[in-house]
Structure formats: structure tokens, C-alpha cells
C-alpha positions as CSV (number, residue, x, y, z in Angstrom):
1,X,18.2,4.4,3.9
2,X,15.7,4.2,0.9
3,X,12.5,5.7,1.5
4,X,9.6,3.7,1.7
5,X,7.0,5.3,-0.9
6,X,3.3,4.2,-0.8
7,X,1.3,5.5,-3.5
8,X,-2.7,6.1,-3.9
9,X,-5.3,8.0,-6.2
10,X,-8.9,8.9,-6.8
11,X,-8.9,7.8,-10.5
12,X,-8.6,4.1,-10.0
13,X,-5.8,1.8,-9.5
14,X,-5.3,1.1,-13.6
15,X,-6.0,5.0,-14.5
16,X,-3.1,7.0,-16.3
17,X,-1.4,9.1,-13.7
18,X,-1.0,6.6,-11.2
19,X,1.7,4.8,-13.9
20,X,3.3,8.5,-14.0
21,X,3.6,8.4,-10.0
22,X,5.0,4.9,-10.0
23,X,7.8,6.2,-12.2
24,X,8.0,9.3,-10.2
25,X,8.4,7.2,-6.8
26,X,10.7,4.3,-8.5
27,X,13.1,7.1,-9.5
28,X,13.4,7.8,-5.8
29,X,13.4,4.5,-3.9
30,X,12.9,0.9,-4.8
31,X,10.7,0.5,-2.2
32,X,7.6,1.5,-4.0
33,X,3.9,1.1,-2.8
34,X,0.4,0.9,-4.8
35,X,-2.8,1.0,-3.1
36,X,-5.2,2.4,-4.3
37,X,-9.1,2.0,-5.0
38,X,-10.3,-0.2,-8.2
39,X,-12.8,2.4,-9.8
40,X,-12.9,6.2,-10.1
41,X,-13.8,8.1,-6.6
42,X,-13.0,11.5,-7.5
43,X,-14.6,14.0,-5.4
44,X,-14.6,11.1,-2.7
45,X,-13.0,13.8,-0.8
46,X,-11.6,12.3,3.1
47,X,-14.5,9.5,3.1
48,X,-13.7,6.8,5.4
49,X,-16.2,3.6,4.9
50,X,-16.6,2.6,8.3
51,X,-19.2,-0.2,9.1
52,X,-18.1,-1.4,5.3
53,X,-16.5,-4.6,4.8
54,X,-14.2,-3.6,2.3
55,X,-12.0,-6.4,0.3
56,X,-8.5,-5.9,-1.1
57,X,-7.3,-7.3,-4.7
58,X,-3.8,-8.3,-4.5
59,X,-2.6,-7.2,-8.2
60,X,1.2,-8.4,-7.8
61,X,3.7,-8.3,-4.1
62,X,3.5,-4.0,-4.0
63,X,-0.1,-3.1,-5.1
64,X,-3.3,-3.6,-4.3
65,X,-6.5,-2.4,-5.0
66,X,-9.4,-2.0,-2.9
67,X,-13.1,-2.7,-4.0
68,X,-14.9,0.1,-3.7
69,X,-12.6,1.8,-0.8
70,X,-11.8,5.6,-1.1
71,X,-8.1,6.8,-1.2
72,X,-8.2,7.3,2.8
73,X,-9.5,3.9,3.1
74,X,-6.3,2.9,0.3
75,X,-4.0,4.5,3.0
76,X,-5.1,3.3,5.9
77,X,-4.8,-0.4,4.8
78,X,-1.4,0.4,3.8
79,X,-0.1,2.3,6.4
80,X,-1.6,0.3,9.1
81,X,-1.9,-3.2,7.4
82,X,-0.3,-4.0,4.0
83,X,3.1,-2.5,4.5
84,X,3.3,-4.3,7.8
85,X,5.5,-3.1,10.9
86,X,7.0,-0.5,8.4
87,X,4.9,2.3,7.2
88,X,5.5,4.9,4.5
89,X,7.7,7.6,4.6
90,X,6.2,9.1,1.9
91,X,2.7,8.9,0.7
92,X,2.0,10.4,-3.2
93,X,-1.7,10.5,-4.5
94,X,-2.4,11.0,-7.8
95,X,-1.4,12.2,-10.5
96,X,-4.6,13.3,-11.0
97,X,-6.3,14.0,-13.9
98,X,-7.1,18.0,-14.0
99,X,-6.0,20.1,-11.6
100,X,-7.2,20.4,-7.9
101,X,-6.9,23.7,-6.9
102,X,-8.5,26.4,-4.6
103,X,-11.3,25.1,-2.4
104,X,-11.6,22.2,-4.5
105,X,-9.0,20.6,-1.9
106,X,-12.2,20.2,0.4
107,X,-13.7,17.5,-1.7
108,X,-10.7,16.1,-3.9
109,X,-9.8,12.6,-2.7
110,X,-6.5,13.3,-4.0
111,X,-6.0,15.6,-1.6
112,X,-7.8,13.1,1.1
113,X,-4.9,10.4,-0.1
114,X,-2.3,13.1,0.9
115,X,-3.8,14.1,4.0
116,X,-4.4,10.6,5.4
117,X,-1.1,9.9,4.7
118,X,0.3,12.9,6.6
119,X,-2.2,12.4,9.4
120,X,-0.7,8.3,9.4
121,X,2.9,10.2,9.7
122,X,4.1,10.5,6.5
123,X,4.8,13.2,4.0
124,X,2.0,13.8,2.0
125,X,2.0,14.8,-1.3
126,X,-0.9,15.1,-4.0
127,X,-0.5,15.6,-7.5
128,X,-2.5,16.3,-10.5
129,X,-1.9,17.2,-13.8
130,X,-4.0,20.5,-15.2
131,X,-6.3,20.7,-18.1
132,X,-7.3,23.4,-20.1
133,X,-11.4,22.8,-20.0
134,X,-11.9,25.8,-22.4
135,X,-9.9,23.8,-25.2
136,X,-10.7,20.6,-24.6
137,X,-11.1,17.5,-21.5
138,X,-8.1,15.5,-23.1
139,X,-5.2,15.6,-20.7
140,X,-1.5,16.5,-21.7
141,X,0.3,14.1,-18.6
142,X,4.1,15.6,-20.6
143,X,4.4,18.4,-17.6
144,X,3.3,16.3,-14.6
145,X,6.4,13.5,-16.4
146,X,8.8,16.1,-17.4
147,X,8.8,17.9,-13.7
148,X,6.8,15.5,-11.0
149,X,10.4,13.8,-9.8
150,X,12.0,17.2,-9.5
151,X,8.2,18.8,-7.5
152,X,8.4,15.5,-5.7
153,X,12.2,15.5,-4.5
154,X,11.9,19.7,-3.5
155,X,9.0,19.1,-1.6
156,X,10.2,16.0,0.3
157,X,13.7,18.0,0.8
158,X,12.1,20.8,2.6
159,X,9.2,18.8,4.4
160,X,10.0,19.9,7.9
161,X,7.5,17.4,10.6
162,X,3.9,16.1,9.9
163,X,1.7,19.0,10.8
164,X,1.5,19.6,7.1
165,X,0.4,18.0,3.4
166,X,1.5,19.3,0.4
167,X,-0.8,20.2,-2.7
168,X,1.1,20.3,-6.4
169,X,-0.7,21.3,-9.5
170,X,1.4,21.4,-12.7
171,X,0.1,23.9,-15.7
172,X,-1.3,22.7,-18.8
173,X,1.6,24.4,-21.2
174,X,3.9,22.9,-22.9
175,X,6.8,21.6,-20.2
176,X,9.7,23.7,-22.0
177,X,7.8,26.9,-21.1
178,X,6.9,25.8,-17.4
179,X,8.4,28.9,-15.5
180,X,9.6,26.8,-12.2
181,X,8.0,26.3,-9.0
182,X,5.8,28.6,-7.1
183,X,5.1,28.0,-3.4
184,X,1.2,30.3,-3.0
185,X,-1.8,29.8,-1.1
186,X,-4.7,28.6,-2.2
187,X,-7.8,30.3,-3.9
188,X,-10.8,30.9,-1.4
189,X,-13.2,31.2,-3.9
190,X,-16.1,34.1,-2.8
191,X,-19.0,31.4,-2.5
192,X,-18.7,27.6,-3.4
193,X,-18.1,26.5,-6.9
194,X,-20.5,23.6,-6.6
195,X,-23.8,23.6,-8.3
196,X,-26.9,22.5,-9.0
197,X,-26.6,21.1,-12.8
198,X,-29.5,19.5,-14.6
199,X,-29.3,16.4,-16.1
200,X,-31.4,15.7,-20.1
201,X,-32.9,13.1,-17.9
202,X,-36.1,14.1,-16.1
203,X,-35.9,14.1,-12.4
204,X,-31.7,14.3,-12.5
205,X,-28.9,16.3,-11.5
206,X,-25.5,16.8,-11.3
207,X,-23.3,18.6,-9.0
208,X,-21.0,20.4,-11.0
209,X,-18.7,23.5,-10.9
210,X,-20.0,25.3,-14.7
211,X,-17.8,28.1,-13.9
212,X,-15.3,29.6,-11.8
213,X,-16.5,31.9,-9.0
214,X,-14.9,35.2,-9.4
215,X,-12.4,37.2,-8.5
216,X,-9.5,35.4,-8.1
217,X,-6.4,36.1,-6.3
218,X,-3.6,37.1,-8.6
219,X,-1.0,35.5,-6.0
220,X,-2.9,32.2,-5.7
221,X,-2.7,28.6,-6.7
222,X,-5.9,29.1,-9.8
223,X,-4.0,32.0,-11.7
224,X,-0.5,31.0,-10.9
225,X,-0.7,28.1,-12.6
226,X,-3.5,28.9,-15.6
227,X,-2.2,32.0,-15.9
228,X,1.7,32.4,-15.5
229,X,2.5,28.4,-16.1
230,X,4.0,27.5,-12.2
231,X,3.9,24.0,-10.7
232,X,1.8,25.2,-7.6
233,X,3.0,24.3,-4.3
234,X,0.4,24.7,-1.6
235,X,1.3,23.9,2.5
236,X,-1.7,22.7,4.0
237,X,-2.0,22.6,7.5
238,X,-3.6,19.6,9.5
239,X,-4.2,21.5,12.2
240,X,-7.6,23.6,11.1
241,X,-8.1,25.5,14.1
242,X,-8.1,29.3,13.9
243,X,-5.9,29.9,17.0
244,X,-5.7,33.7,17.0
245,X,-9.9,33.2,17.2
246,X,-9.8,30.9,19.4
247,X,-7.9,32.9,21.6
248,X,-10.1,35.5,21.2
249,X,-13.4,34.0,22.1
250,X,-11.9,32.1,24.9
251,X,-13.9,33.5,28.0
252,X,-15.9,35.5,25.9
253,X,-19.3,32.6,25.0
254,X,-21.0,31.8,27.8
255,X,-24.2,29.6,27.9
């Protein structure tokens, strides 16, 4: 039986990597999926717009974009509406461009496509492409085409239930001297990487990350791909509760 594929992003249903995914997905099933939002909501993280009317653009029979919806809200109308009494199997979001990696997860509405997807009973996947930000904010998409259907087909492969969502960052070198796959946690960075960033207008911000908190972990997602050239796998769990704490403090708070 052909999987059912439903694909999303944060970058917008006509950005760049989102074409990349629908070739990664139509290599592995003809029954391919696009819904996704109709502008840029990177950083959107696992918004939902309730009390929002939201209105979908129908762009041909398999994709749709949403008018101002977030990628959660993009899976929910496909996994619960547009692809009728037959959800996804799958659910890809991205590929994004520049990697999200580390804590970054928390706010990355790539991510927040994957998740949804995996909480709606799917496997999740997100995807984004790295960029070297000390060179230059161009992105290279030749490693996310050159190795996303072979990241995409591993990680469905070993996909064992739904209690998990996968994370895939692939490096910003050149694809011939990508070193393979490398399954690692994620960097918890030692304080946020968000920031207060002024803006040359008075009165104006941004909230930006102008540098990476340090140290990193030499095992984790940030230097295994910037440093050593791995597509990054990361397991995610959808269950966040810290059981062996909770176990502990059970009987222990009292009012």
C-alpha cells in the first residue's frame, strides 16, 4: 500500500524547499499532500489560531494554502479535513531554509508541522537545509536534494509508534563530502539564544539570536552537523514529562 504523504512548512506554500519536499515525497508515494501556510511563519513555533476564521486557497486537487494559518493549523486542516476519511501516514515539514537545531526546536514551526503531525498520528518528520551565516544567508538546497529521500526513507523505516517526531538537519558542505547520518540529541544551549536586538528605527526591536550561547556539546546536533558534516537525526519525544521526577516528587509537595 502507497503511503499517504502530507506535506507542510513555515516558509510559505511557494518558498524553495517545499518544491525539494514534494520531490522527496513523490519519490516515495503518489499520494502526495501540500498544505501549507501562504506567507512566511518561521518562528511560528506550535501556534494554533483558535477563535480565527481561517480561509483555505485551493492551488490545484493536492495543495492548499492557508491565509495566514501556521504550519499546525496547515496540518490540522489536512489531517482532519482536506485529506478526508484518510489521513497521512507521513507528515514532512520543510525543507527549511537554515537549519533548526538545538533549542531552537521550541519555537521553529517546522518543527510544530512535524509535531502536529505525529500528535494527529502520523510520522513526523521536519527538515531544513543548513546555512553557513558566517559566509553568507544564501542557501545551498544541493545536500537537503542529494540526501533528503535517503534521510526521509531511513527515518520512516525505523519509525517504531507515534510517541515520537523526528528532527533532520542536513550540513552546509558540499553533498560529496556529507559523512552519513548521525542519530544525536539535541543542544541545550546554557541560557536562551534569543535576544533583545535593536532596530535603526527609534522605538524598535528585534528578537534575534546574534550569537550562539556557548559551550556546545561535542556529541550534539549544533557541532555534528557544522562541524563534522552529518545529516542530524534527532528523536523527539511527545511525551514531555520528566517521569523519573515525577516519581520522585510524588507524595513529597503538599499544600
Amino acid at each position: 500500500m502507497s503511503l499517504r504523504i502530507l506535506i507542510t512548512n513555515d516558509d510559505g506554500v511557494d518558498a524553495p524547499g517545499i518544491a525539494i519536499m514534494a520531490d522527496i515525497a513523490r519519490a516515495l508515494s503518489d499520494d502526495v499532500w501540500i498544505v501549507a501556510p501562504d506567507g512566511n511563519q518561521s518562528g511560528a513555533g506550535h501556534r494554533l489560531s483558535f477563535g480565527t476564521e481561517l480561509t483555505i486557497d485551493r492551488r490545484d486537487a493536492r495543495t492548499f494554502a492557508v491565509i495566514n494559518g501556521s504550519p499546525a493549523d496547515c496540518v490540522v486542516a489536512g489531517m482532519t479535513h482536506l485529506l478526508g476519511d484518510k489521513p497521512a501516514d507521513v507528515v514532512l515539514s520543510g525543507v527549511n531554509a537554515g537549519q533548526n537545531l538545538g533549542d531552537i526546536v521550541n519555537c521553529s514551526g517546522t518543527a510544530a508541522g512535524a509535531r502536529e503531525g505525529a500528535m494527529q498520528g502520523a510520522i513526523g518528520i521536519a527538515m531544513s537545509q543548513g546555512v553557513d551565516y558566517e559566509i553568507s544567508r544564501d542557501v545551498d538546497w544541493s545536500n537537503a536534494r542529494t540526501h533528503g529521500l535517503a534521510a526521509a526513507r531511513a527515518v520512516i523505516a525505523a519509525a517504531t509508534g507515534r510517541g515520537h517526531y523526528y528532527n533532520v538537519n542536513f550540513p552546509f558542505c558540499d553533498p560529496t563530502a556529507t559523512k552519513g547520518i548521525a542519530v544525536v540529541p539535541l543542544q541545550r544551549f546554557s541560557t536562551s539564544p534569543f535576544r533583545y536586538y535593536p532596530s535603526d528605527n527609534a522605538g524598535k526591536f528585534f528578537v534575534a539570536i546574534p550569537e550562539t550561547p556557548l559551550p556546545l556539546d561535542r556529541d550534539a546536533d549544533f557541532e555534528s552537523l557544522r562541524r563534522d558534516g552529518y545529516v542530524t537525526v534527532t528523536p523527539l519525544m511527545l511525551q514531555q514529562t520528566d517521569m523519573a521526577l515525577a516519581a520522585q516528587l510524588n507524595g513529597t509537595l503538599k499544600l
